[in-house]
C-alpha positions as CSV (number, residue, x, y, z in Angstrom):
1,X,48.7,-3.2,24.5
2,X,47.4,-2.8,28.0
3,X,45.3,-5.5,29.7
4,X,41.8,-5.3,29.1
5,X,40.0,-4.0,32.7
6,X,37.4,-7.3,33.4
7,X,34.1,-5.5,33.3
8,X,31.6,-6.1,37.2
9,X,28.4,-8.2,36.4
10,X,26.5,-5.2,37.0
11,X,28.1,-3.4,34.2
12,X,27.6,-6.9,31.8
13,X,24.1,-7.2,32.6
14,X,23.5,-3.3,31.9
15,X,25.7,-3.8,28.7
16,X,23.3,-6.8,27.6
17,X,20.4,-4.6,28.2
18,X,21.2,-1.5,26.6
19,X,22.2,-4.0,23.3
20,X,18.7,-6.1,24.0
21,X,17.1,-2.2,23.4
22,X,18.9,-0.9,20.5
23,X,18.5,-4.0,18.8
24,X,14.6,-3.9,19.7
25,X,14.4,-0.3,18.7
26,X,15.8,-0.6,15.4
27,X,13.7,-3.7,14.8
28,X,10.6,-1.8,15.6
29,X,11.0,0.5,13.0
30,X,9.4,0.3,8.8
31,X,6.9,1.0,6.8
32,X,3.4,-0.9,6.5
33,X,2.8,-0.7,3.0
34,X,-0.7,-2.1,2.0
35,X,-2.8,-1.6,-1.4
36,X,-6.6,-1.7,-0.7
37,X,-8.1,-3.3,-4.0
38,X,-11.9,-2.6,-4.4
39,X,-14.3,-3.5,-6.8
40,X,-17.8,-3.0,-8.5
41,X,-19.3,-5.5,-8.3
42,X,-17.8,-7.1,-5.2
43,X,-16.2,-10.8,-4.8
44,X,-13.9,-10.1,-7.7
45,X,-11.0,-13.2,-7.1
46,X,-8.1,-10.8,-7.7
47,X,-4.4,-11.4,-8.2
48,X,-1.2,-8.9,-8.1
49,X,2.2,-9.7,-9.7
50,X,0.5,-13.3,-10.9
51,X,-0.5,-14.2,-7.4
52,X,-4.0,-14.7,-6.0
53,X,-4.7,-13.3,-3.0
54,X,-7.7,-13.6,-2.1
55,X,-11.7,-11.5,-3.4
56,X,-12.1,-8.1,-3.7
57,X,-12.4,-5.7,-1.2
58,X,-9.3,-6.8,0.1
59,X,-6.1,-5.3,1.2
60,X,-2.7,-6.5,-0.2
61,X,0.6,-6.2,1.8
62,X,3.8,-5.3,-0.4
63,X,7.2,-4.7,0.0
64,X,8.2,-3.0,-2.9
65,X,7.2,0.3,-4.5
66,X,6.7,0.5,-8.2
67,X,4.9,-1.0,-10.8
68,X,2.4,-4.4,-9.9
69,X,0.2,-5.8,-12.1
70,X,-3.4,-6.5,-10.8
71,X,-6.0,-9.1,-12.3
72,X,-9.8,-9.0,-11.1
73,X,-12.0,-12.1,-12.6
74,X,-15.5,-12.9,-11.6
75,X,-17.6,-15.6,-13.1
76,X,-20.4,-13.2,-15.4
77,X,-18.4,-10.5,-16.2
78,X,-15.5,-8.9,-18.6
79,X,-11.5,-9.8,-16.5
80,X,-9.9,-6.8,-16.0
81,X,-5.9,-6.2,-16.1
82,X,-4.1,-2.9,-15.1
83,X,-0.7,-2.3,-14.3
84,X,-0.5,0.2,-11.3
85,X,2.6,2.0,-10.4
86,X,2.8,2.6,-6.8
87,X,5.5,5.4,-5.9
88,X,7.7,5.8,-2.8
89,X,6.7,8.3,-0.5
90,X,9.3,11.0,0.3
91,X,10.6,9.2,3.3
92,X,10.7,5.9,1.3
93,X,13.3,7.3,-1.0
94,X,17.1,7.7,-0.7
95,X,18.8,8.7,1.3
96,X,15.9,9.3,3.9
97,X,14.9,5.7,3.3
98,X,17.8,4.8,5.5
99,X,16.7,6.9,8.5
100,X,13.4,6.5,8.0
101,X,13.3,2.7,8.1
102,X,16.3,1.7,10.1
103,X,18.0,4.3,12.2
104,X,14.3,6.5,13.7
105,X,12.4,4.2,15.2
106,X,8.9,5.1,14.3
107,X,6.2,2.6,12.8
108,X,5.0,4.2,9.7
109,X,1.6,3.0,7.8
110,X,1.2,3.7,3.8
111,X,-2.0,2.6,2.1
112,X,-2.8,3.1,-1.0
113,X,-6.6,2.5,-3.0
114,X,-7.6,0.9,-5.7
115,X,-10.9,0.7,-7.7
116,X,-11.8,-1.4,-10.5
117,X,-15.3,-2.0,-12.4
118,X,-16.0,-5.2,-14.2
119,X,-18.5,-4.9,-16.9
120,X,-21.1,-7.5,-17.6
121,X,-20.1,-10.2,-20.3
122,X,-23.4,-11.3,-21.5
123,X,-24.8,-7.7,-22.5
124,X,-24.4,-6.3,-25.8
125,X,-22.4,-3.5,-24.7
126,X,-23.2,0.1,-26.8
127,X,-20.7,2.4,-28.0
128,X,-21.8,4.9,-25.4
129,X,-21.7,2.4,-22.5
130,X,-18.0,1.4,-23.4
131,X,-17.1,5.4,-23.5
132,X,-18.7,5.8,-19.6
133,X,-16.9,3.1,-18.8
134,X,-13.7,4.1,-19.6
135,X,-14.4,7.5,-18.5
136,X,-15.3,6.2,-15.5
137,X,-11.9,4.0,-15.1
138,X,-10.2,6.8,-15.7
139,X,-11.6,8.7,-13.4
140,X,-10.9,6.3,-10.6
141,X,-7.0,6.3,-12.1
142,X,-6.9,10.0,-11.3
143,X,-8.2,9.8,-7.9
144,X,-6.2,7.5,-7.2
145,X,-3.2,9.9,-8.7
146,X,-4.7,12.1,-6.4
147,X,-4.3,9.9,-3.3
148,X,-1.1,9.0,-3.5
149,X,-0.2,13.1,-4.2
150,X,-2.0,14.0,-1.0
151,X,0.2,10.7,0.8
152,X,3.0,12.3,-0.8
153,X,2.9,15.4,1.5
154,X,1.7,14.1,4.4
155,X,4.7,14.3,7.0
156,X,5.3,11.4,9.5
157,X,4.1,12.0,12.9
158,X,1.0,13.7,12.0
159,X,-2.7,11.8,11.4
160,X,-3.1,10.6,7.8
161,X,-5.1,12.5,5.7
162,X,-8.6,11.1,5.0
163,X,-9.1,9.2,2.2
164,X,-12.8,11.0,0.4
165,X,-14.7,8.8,-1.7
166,X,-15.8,10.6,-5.0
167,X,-19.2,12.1,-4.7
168,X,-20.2,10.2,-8.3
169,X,-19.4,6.8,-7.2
170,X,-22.0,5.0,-6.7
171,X,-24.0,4.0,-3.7
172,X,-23.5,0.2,-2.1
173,X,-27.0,-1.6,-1.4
């Protein structure tokens, strides 16, 4: 084996730097995933996965896609507990989860929203007023369906679409 050839100080020093920005690079690089929880009425103390987190609005960072289980409770009113499942965006699944998180060093932001309504526990709630507001629950699941679709084919690198708040939700005093 021939003798290693002893490397100048210049060339250590550049060595160290090059290593010092790789290593910064690749540590600069990842997704910033975030739910934003709303809810009607505001102030909601709401938990995901069995931890609380804090009152509604309120924006949740997690780690993991797939399913979470929310719980919104507010002193007055009916709790309410959904499971949500939050899928992986294109670049968040294999095998482009490996580039896109670790090897291309590019900051990525994916936020999903959420909207819950409470409904009062003291009124007498009609038949009627339990159909709107399950039609109206479900309503919010699909737009939220819908969100995450139009997140799906957004592309890295260009501006996030805008997120459009239904024209029948109602107004905030």
């Amino acid at each position: 084996m021939p003798p290693a050839i002893p490397m100048s100080h210049a060339s250590q020093i550049s060595a160290k730097i090059i290593m010092t920005v790789a290593v910064a690079a690749i540590a600069a690089c990842g997704v910033d995933r975030r739910l934003r929880i709303h809810s009607n009425p505001d102030d909601c103390e709401v938990s995901v996965d069995g931890k609380m987190i804090g009152k509604a609005p309120i924006e949740y960072h997690f780690t993991h896609y797939g399913s979470h289980r929310i719980y919104l409770s507010k002193k007055g009113y009916k709790s309410v507990e959904r499971d949500i499942d939050v899928d992986a965006p294109w670049y968040g699944e294999f095998p482009f989860d490996i580039f896109s998180e670790v090897l291309i060093p590019i900051w990525r932001r994916d936020f999903r929203d959420v909207e819950f309504g409470l409904a009062l526990q003291n009124e007498a709630q009609t038949e009627a007023e339990r159909v709107a507001l399950e039609t109206e629950n479900r309503r919010l699941e699909e737009d939220a369906v819908a969100h995450v679709k139009q997140f799906r084919r957004w592309a890295p690198g260009e501006p996030p679409p805008e997120i459009r708040k239904p024209a029948s939700a109602p107004a905030k005093p």
